[in-house]
C-alpha positions in Angstrom: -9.2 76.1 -62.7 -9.4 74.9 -58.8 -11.4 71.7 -59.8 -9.0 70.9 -62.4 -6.4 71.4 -59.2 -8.1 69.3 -57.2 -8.4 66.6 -59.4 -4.8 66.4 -60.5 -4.0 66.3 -56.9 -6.5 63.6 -56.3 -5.1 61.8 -59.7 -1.4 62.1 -58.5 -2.7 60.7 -55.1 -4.1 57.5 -56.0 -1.3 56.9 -58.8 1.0 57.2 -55.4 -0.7 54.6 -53.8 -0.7 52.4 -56.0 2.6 52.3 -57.4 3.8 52.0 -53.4 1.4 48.9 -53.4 2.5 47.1 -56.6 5.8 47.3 -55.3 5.4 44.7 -52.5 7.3 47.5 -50.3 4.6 48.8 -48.0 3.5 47.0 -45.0 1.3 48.6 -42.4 3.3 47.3 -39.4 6.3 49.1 -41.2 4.4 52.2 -40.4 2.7 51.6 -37.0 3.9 48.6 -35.1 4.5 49.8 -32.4 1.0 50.8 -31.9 -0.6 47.9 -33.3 1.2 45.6 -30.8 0.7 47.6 -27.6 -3.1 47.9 -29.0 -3.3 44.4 -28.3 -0.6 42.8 -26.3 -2.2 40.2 -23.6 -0.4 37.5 -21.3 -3.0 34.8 -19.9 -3.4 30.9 -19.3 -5.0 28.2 -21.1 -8.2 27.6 -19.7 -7.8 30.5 -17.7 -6.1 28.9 -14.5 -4.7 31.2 -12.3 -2.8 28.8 -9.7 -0.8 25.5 -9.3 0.1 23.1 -6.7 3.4 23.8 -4.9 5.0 20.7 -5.6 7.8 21.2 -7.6 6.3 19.5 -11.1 2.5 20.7 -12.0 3.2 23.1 -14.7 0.7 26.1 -16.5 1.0 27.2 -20.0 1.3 30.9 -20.6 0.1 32.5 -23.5 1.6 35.9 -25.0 -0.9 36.8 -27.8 0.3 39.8 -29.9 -2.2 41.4 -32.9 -1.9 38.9 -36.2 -1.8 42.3 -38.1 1.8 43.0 -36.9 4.8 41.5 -38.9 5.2 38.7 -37.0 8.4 37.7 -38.0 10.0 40.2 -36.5 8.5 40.3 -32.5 10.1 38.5 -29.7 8.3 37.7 -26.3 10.5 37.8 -23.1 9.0 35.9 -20.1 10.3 35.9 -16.6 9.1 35.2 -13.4 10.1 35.6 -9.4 9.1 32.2 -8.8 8.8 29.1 -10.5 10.5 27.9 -13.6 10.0 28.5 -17.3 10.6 25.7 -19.1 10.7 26.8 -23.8 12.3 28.9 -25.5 15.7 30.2 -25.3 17.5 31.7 -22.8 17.4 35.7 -22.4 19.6 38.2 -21.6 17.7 38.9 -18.0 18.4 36.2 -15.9 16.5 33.6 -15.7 14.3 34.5 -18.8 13.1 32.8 -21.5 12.9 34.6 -25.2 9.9 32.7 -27.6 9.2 34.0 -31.0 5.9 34.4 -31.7 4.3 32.2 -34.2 2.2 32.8 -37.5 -1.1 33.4 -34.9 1.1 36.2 -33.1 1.0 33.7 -30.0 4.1 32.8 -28.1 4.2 30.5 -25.4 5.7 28.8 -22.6 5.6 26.6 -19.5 5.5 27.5 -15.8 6.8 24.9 -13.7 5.4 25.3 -9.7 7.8 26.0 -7.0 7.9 23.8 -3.9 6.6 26.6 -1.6 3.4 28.2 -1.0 3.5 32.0 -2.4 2.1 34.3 -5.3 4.2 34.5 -8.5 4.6 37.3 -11.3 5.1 36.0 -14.9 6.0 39.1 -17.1 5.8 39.0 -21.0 7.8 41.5 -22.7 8.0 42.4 -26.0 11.8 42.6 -27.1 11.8 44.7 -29.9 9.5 48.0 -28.1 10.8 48.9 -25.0 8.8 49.6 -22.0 5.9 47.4 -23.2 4.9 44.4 -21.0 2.5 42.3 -19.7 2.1 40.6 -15.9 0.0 37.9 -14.3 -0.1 36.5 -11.2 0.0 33.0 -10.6 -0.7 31.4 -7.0 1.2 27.9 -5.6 -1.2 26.7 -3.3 -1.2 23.9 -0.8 0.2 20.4 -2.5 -1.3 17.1 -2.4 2.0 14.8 -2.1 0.1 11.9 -2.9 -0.2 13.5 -6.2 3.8 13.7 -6.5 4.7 10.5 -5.0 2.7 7.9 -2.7 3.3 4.1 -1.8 1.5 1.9 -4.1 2.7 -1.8 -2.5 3.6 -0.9 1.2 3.2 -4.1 3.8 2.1 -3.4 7.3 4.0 -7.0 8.7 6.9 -9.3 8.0 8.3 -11.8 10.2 11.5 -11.1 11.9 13.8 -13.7 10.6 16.5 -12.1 9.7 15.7 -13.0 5.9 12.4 -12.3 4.8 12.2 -9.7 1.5 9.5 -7.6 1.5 8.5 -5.6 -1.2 8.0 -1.6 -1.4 6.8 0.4 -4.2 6.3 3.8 -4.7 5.0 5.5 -7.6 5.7 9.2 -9.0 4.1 12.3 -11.0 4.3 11.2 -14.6 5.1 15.1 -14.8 8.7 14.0 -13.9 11.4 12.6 -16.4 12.1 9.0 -16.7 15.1 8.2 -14.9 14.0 10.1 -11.5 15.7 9.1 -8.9 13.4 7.7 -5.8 15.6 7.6 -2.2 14.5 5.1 0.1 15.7 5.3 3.7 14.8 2.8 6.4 15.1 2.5 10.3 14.3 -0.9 10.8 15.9 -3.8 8.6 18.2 -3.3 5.3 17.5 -3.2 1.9 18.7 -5.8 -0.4 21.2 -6.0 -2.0 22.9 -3.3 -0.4 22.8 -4.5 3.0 22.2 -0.8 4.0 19.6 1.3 5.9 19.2 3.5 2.4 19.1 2.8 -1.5 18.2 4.7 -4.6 16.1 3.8 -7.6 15.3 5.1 -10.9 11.8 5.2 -12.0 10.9 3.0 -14.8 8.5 3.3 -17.8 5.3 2.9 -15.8 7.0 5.9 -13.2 7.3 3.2 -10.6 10.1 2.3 -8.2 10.8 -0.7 -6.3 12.9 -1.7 -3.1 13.3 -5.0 -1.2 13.7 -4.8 2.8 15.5 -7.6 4.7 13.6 -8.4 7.7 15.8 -7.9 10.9 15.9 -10.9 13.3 14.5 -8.6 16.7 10.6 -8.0 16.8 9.9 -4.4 16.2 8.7 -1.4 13.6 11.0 0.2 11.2 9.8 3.6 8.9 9.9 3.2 5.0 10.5 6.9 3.4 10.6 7.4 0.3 12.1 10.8 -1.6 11.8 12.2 -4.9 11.6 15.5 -6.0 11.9 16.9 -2.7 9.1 15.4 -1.2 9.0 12.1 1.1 6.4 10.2 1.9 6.5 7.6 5.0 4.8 3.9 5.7 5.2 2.1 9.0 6.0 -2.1 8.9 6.1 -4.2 11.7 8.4 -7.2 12.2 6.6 -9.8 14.1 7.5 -13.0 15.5 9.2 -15.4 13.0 7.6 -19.0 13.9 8.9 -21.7 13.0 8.0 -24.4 9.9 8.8 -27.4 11.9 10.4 -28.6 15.6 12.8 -31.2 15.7 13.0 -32.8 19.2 16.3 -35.0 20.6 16.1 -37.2 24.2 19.7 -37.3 23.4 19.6 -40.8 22.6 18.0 -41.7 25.9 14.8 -43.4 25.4 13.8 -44.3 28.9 13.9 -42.3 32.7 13.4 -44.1 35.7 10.4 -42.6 38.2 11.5 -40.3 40.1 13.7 -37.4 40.5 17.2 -39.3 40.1 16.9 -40.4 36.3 16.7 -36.6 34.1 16.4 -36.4 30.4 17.7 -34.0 28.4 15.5 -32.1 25.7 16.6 -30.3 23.1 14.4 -29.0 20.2 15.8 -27.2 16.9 12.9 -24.5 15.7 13.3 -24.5 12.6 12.1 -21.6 9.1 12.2 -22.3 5.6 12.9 -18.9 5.1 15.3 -17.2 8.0 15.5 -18.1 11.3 12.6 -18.3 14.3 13.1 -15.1 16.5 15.3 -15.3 19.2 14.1 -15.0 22.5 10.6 -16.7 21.6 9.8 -18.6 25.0 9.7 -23.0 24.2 7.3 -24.7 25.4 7.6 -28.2 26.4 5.1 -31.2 27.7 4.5 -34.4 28.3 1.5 -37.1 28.2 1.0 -40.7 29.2 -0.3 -42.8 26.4 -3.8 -41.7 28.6 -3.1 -37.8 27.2 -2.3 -36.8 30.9 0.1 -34.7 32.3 3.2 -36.5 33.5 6.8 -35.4 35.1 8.0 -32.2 35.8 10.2 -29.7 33.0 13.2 -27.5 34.2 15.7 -25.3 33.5 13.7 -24.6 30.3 15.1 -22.0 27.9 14.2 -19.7 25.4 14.8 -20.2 21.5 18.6 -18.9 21.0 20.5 -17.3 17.9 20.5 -20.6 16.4 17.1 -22.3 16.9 17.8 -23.9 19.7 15.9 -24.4 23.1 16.2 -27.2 25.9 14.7 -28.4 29.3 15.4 -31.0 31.8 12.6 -33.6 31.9 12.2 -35.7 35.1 9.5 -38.1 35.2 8.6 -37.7 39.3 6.8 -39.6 41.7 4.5 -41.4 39.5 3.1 -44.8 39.4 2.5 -45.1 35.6 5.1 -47.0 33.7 5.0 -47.0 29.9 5.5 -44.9 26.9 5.4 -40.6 27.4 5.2 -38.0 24.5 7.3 -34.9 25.0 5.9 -32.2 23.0 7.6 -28.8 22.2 6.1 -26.0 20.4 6.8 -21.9 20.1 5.5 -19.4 21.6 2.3 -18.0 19.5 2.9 -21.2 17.1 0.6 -24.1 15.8 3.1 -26.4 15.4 4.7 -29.3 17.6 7.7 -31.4 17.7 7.7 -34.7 19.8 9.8 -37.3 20.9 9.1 -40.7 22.9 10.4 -42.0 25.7 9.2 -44.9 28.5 9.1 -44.8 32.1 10.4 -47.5 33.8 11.1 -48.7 37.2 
């Protein structure tokens, strides 16, 4: 009588189990998912990297991997941090977290974004629907390399100081940033163009590249290119040199002969002139003159230095001299190649 007991009850078991089956109705995780999801419930990195540049855009993606046995459909991840930015999912009810379902592999994920200073960070993943159960990582922002957010990729170390000349500065950026970044340029010697202003602002373009023109000053000198974007500024040095000029045009005035002597001056006056700008003012003239032999002759006075606009002159008197015939008055710049000449004769 006991067997036949035992077997009905082993009968009315298995009958049990399979009618709860063929009804689509059980599911383990209906019975136990807590448990199955705090069984196996980890937070970690791709490719297991534990830190990140402090710069503000290098970013690390987290991983919250619950157990594939669970009903999936029904867990949520919650990830916050003290430092850094998530970037996915949606927006929690703690501030600043981030709520990411977890897919058909019971992963969810999400994106750490670095902070700008140097410092540990804690990324929690908590799991919405079971209280109390979360996981925690730490993530170190080291030391940045700003080159690798922004850097100069066209910076000249010279232009001439004209007054006119454009030169060119380019900087490029993290392709971690969004298109349309905003670079801010700032400058202490010259203006940029065509603002006509010490500072300017530029959007990167497809390639993440931005591009500003400086307008030589007309005083010899060195001005400081910065350059800003996402909180971080790199610096180039330029140095305006002497603007020479293209060509010298020389003028007697009209006079084309002085008499020997002190008595008899000649006036001359010598335009320095750029194709671009103007020569520098202040650059010292310098003036000569040759008998048709190639020797020195006369005297120069009163000579000036180039002014505002290109002008320089001296006094030119022939002096005690026994030569009679043509002289060559030369003028040229200061640091220049080229000449400008005028003839005149020396009579009695």
């Amino acid at each position: 009588m006991r067997r036949f007991s035992l077997r009905v009850v082993a009968l009315l078991a298995a009958l049990s189990a399979a009618a709860l089956a063929s009804s689509g109705c059980y599911k383990q995780s209906d019975f136990e998912p807590p448990a199955i999801v705090e069984e196996s419930l980890v937070l970690g990195t791709v490719g297991g990297v534990t830190s990140l540049p402090a710069d503000g855009v290098s970013r690390l993606r987290l991983v919250a991997q619950l157990d594939p046995r669970a009903d999936l459909n029904k867990w949520t991840v919650i990830f916050s941090t003290n430092a850094g930015t998530l970037v996915g999912g949606a927006p929690a009810a703690l501030a600043g977290g981030r709520e990411v379902a977890a897919d058909g592999t019971g992963q969810a994920t999400i994106e750490l974004v670095s902070a700008q200073q140097v410092g540990p960070a804690v990324v929690l993943a908590s799991v919405k629907e079971v209280p109390g159960l979360s996981r925690s990582i730490a993530i170190g922002f080291t030391p940045a390399d700003v080159n690798g957010v922004i850097r100069f990729v066209a910076a000249p170390t010279s232009a001439p100081a004209d007054g006119a000349s454009r030169t060119v500065f380019t900087v490029e950026v993290s392709s971690a940033l969004p298109l349309g970044t905003q670079v801010a340029f700032a400058t202490s010697g010259g203006l940029f163009a065509p603002e006509s202003s010490s500072s300017a602002t530029r959007s990167i373009d497809g390639s993440f590249r931005a591009t500003v023109e400086l307008v030589s000053p007309s005083a010899i000198g060195t001005g400081i290119v910065s350059a800003t974007a996402n909180q971080v500024t790199r610096q180039t040095q330029i140095s305006f040199v002497r603007a020479l000029p293209d060509r010298i045009l020389v003028s007697t005035g009209g006079k084309v002969t002085a008499q020997a002597g002190l008595a008899d001056p000649v006036t001359v006056t010598a335009s320095f002139q750029r194709d671009i700008g103007k020569v520098t003012p202040g650059t010292s003239a310098i003036f000569s003159a040759t008998d048709s032999s190639g020797r020195e002759i006369g005297i120069f006075r009163d000579a000036s230095t180039v002014n505002d606009s290109g002008s320089a002159a001296a006094t030119f008197l022939a002096g005690t001299t026994t030569y009679r015939g043509p002289v060559t008055i030369a003028v040229s710049a200061q640091g220049g190649t080229v000449r400008g000449i005028a003839t005149i004769e020396i009579v009695d």
